[in-house]
C-alpha positions as a printed NumPy array, in Angstrom:
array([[  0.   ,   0.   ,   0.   ],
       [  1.042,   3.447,  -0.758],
       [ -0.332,   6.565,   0.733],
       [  0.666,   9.908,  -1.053],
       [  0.373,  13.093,   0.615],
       [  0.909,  16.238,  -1.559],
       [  3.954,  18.204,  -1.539],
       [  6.651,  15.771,   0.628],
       [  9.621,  14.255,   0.494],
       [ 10.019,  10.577,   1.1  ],
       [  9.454,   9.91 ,   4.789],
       [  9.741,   6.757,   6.668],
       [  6.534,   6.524,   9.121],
       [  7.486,   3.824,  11.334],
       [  3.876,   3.743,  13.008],
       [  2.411,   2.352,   9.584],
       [  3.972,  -0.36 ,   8.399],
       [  3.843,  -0.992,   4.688],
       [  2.57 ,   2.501,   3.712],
       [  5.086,   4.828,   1.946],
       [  5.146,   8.75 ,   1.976],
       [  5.571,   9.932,  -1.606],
       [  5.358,  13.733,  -3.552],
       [  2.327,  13.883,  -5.472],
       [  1.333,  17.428,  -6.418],
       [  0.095,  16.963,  -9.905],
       [ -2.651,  15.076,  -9.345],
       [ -6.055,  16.112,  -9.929],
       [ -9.469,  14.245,  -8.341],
       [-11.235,  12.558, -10.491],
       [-15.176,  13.289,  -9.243],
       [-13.903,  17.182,  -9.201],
       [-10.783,  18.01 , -10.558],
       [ -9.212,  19.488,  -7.119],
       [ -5.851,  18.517,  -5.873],
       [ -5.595,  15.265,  -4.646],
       [ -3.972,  15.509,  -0.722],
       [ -3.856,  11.694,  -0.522],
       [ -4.088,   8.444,  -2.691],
       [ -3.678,   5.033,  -1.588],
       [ -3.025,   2.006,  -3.701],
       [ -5.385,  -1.057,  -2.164],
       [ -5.438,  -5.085,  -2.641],
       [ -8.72 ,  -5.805,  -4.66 ],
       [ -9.835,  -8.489,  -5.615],
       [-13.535, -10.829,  -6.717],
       [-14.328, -14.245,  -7.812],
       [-15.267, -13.878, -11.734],
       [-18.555, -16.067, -13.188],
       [-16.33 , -19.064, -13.712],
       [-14.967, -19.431, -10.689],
       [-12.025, -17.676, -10.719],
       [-10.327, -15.634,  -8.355],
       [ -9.127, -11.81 ,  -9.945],
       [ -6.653,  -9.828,  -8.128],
       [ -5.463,  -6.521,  -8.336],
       [ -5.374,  -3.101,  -7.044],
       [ -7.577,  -0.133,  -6.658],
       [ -6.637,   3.216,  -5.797],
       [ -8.404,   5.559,  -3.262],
       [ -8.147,   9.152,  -2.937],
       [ -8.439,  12.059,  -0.216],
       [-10.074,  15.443,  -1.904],
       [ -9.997,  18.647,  -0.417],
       [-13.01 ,  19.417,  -1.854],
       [-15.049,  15.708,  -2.026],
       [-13.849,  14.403,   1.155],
       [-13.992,  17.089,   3.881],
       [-16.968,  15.773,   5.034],
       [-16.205,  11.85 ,   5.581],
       [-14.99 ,  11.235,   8.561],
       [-11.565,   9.621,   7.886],
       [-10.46 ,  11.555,   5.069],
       [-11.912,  15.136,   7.028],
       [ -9.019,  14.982,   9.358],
       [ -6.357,  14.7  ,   6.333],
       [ -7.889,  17.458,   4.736],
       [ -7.972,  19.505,   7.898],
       [ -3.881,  18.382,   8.475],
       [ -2.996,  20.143,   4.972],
       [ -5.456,  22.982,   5.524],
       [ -3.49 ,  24.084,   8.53 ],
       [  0.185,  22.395,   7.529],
       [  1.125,  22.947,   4.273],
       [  3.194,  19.847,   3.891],
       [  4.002,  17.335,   5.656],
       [  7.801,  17.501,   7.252],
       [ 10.256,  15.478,   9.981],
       [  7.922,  17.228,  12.343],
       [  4.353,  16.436,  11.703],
       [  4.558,  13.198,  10.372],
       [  3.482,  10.927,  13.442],
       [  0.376,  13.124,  13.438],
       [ -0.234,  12.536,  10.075],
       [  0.455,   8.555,  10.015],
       [ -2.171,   8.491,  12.861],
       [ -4.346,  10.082,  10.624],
       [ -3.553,   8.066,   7.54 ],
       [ -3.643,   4.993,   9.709],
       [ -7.201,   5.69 ,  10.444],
       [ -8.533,   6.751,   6.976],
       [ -6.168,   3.135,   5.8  ],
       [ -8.18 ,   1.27 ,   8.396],
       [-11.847,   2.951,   7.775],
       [-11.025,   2.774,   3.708],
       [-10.335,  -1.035,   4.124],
       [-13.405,  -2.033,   5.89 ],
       [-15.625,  -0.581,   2.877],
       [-16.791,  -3.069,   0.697],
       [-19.091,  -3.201,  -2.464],
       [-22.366,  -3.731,  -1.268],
       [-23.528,  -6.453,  -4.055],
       [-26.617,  -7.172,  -3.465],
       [-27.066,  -3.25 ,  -4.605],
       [-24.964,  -3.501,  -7.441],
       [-27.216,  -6.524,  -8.544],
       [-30.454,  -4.587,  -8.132],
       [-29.407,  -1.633,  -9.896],
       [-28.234,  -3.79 , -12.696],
       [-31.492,  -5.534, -12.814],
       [-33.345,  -2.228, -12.851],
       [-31.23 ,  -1.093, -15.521],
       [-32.177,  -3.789, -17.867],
       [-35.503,  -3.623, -17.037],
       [-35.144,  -0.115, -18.287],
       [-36.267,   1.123, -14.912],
       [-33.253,   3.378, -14.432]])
């Protein structure tokens, strides 16, 4: 897993295991177009209709702009709102807070059962 927080060197954050502080500046958010603060690279991974299992990645993202309101990624957002970067001496507050948004971001799962539905909907030309 790799977190990214915007405008940092590479830092070692011994509290998180496994989780690497990169720069990042140029990215943009996908649902808005802000600047991404952080972006995390996930295990992902499904059983396909014949059986098989697919692995892979997907990526998750903290936005300024989307995410101030969610209550993992609102602390992140607040961290760069009043620190700029992050340096040698904020970075144990920040892995705490990347910890938590890693941990909350983790549990979230697909809910199929509404991804069938709305696919069933869809084809009955319901949506």
């Amino acid at each position: 897993m790799t977190a990214v927080p915007r405008r940092s060197a590479p830092v070692s954050m011994p509290a998180m295991a496994g989780l690497a502080v990169e720069s990042s500046p140029e990215r943009c958010c996908p649902r808005c177009d802000a600047e991404v603060l952080a972006s995390l690279r996930v295990p992902h991974g499904w059983t396909n209709t014949h059986g098989v299992q697919v692995r892979g990645f997907r990526e998750l993202i903290v936005c300024a702009r989307c995410d101030a309101d969610d209550p993992a990624a609102g602390p992140i957002v607040t961290f760069f709102t009043v620190h700029a970067e992050a340096s040698d001496a904020n970075i144990g507050q920040l892995a705490v807070l990347l910890g938590r948004w890693v941990a909350a971001a983790q549990a979230r799962r697909v809910d199929e059962a509404a991804v069938d539905a709305e696919a069933e909907a869809y084809f009955r030309g319901e949506l």
